[in-house]
KOLNU-871513 format. One line per 8 residues: number of its first residue (from 0); for each residue x, y, z of N, C-alpha, C. Coordinates in steps of 0.05 Angstrom, whole numbers, plus 5000, padded with zeros to 4 digits. Layout:
N
NUM = X Y Z X Y Z X Y Z | ...
This chain:
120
0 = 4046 4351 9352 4028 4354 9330 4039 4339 9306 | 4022 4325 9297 4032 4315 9270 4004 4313 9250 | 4012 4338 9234 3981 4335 9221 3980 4326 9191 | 4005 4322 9184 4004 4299 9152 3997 4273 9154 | 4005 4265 9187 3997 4236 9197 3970 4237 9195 | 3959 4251 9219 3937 4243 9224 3899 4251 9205 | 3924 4275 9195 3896 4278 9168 3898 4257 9150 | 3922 4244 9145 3916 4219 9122 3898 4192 9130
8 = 3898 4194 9161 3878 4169 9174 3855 4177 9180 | 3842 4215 9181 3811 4223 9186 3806 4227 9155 | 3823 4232 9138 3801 4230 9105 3804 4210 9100 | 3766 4212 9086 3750 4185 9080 3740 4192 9059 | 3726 4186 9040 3698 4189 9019 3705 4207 9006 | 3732 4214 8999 3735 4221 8970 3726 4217 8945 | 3713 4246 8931 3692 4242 8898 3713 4265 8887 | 3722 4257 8871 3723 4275 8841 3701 4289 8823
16 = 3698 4310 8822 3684 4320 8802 3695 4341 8780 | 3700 4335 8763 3709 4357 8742 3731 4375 8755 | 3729 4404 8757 3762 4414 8766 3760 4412 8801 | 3729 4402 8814 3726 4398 8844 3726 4368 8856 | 3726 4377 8880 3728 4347 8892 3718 4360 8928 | 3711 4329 8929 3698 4338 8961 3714 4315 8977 | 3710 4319 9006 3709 4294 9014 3699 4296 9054 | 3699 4277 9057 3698 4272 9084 3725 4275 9101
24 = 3723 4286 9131 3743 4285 9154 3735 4287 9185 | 3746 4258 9196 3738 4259 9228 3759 4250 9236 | 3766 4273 9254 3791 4276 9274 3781 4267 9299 | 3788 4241 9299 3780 4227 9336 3785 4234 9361 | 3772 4249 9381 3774 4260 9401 3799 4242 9427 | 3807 4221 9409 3833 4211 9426 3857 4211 9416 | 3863 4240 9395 3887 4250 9377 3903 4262 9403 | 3926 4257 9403 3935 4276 9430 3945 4304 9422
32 = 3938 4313 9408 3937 4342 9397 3920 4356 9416 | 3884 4340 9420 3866 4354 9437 3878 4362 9457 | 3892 4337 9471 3900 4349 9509 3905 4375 9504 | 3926 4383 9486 3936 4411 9485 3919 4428 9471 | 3905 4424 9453 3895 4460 9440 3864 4446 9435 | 3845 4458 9462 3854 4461 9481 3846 4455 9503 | 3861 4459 9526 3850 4437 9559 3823 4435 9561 | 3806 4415 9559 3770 4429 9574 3759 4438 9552
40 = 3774 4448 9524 3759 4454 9503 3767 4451 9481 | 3762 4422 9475 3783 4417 9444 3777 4425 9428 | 3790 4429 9404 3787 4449 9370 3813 4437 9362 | 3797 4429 9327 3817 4421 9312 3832 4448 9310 | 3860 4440 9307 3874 4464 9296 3865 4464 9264 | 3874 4494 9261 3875 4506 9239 3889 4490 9218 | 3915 4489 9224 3931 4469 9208 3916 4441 9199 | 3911 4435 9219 3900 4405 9206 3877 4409 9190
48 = 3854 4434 9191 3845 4442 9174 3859 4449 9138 | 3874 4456 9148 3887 4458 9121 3903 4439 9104 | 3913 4422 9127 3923 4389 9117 3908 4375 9111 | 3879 4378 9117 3858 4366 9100 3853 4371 9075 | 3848 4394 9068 3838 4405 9045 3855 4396 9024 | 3890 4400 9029 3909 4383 9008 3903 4361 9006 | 3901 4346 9032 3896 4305 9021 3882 4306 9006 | 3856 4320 9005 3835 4313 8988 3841 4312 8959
56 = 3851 4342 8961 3869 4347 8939 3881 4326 8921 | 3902 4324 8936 3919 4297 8927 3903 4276 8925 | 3887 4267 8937 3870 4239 8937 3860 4237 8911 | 3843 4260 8907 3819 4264 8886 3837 4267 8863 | 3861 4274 8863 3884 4285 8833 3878 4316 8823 | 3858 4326 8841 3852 4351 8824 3879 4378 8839 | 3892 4359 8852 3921 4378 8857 3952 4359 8868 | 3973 4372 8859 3988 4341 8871 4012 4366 8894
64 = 4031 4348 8899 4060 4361 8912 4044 4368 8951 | 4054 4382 8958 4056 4398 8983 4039 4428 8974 | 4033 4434 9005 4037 4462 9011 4048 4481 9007 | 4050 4498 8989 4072 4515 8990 4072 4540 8991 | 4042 4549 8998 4038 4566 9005 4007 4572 9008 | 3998 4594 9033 3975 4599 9044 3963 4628 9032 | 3947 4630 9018 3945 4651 9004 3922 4665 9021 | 3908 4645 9033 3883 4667 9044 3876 4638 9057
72 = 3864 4647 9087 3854 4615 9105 3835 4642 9121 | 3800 4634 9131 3785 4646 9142 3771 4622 9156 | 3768 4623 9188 3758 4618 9201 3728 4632 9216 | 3713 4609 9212 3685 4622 9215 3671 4616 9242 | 3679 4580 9242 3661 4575 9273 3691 4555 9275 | 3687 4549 9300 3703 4527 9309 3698 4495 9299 | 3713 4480 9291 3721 4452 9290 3721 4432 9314 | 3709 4423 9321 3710 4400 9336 3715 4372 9341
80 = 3736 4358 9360 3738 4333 9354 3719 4313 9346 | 3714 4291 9334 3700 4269 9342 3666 4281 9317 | 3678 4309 9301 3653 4309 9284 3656 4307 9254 | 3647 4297 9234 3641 4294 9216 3645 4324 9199 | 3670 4327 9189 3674 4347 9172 3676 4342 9144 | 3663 4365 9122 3661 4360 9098 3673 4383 9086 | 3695 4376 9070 3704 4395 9049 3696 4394 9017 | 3704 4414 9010 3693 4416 8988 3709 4437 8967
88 = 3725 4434 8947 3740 4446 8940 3741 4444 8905 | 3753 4472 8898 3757 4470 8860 3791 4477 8861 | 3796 4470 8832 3824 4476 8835 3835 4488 8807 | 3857 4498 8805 3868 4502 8776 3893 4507 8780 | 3906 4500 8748 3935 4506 8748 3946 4527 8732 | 3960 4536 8756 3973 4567 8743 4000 4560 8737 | 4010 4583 8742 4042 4583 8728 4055 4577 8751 | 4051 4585 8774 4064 4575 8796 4056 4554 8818
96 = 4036 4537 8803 4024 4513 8809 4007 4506 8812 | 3983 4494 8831 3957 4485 8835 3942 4510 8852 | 3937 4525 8847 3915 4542 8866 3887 4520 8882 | 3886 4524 8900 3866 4504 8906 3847 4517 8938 | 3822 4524 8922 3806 4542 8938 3790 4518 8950 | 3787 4517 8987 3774 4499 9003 3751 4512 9013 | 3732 4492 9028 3710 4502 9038 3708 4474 9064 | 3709 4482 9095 3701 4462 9105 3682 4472 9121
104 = 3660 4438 9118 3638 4457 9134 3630 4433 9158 | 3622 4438 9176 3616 4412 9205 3582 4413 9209 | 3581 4411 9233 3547 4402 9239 3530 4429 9246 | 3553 4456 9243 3539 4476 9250 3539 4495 9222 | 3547 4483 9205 3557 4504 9172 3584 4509 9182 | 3591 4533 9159 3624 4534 9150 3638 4531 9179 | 3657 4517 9182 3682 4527 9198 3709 4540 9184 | 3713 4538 9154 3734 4550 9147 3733 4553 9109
112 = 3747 4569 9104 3750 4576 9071 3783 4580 9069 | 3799 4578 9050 3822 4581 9039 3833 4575 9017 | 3854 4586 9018 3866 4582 8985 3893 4577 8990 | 3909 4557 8970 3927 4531 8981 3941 4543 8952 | 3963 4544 8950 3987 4539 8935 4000 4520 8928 | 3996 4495 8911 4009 4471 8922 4026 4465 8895 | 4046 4439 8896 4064 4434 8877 4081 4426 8889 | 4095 4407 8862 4127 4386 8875 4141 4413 8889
């Protein structure tokens, strides 16, 4: 698994808007992550769901640094290789860094919501 790699090559179409930002993500069904999770039925992992939501982050400026913590991540429907995912996210800075609430949604509505801790 390497999901700082390969989320930095599926986000695309990054917009800034005021304290939000959205963007585009397609994880190509010939990542070799699929073979494994899982055989006969691929799903993005979770993780890379959430390595998304930071790039964007970082891309857009509306949060900078790493991960540094998972405050809340909810899974709704499954993620799929090879589809067109859209996040969509606001952010703010606290005392202990970038709070940064996500929303990703695919061709069926939400697959996931969370809240990101981030900072050098």
């Amino acid at each position: 698994m390497r999901p700082a790699h390969d989320v930095v090559a599926a986000v695309s179409a990054v917009l800034r808007a005021g304290e939000g930002a959205s963007g585009m993500v397609h994880f190509p069904a010939e990542l070799p992550v699929f073979a494994g999770h899982f055989p006969g039925k691929p799903l993005v992992p979770g993780v890379y769901l959430l390595a998304a939501v930071a790039e964007v982050a970082r891309r857009t400026g509306v949060a900078s640094g790493d991960i540094r913590g998972i405050e809340r991540a909810k899974w709704s429907a499954p993620a799929f290789p090879a589809e067109d995912l859209r996040i969509v996210l606001t952010s703010r800075m606290t005392s202990e860094g970038w709070r940064v609430d996500g929303e990703i949604n695919g061709p069926r509505g939400l697959c996931a919501t969370c809240r990101l801790m981030m900072g050098a």
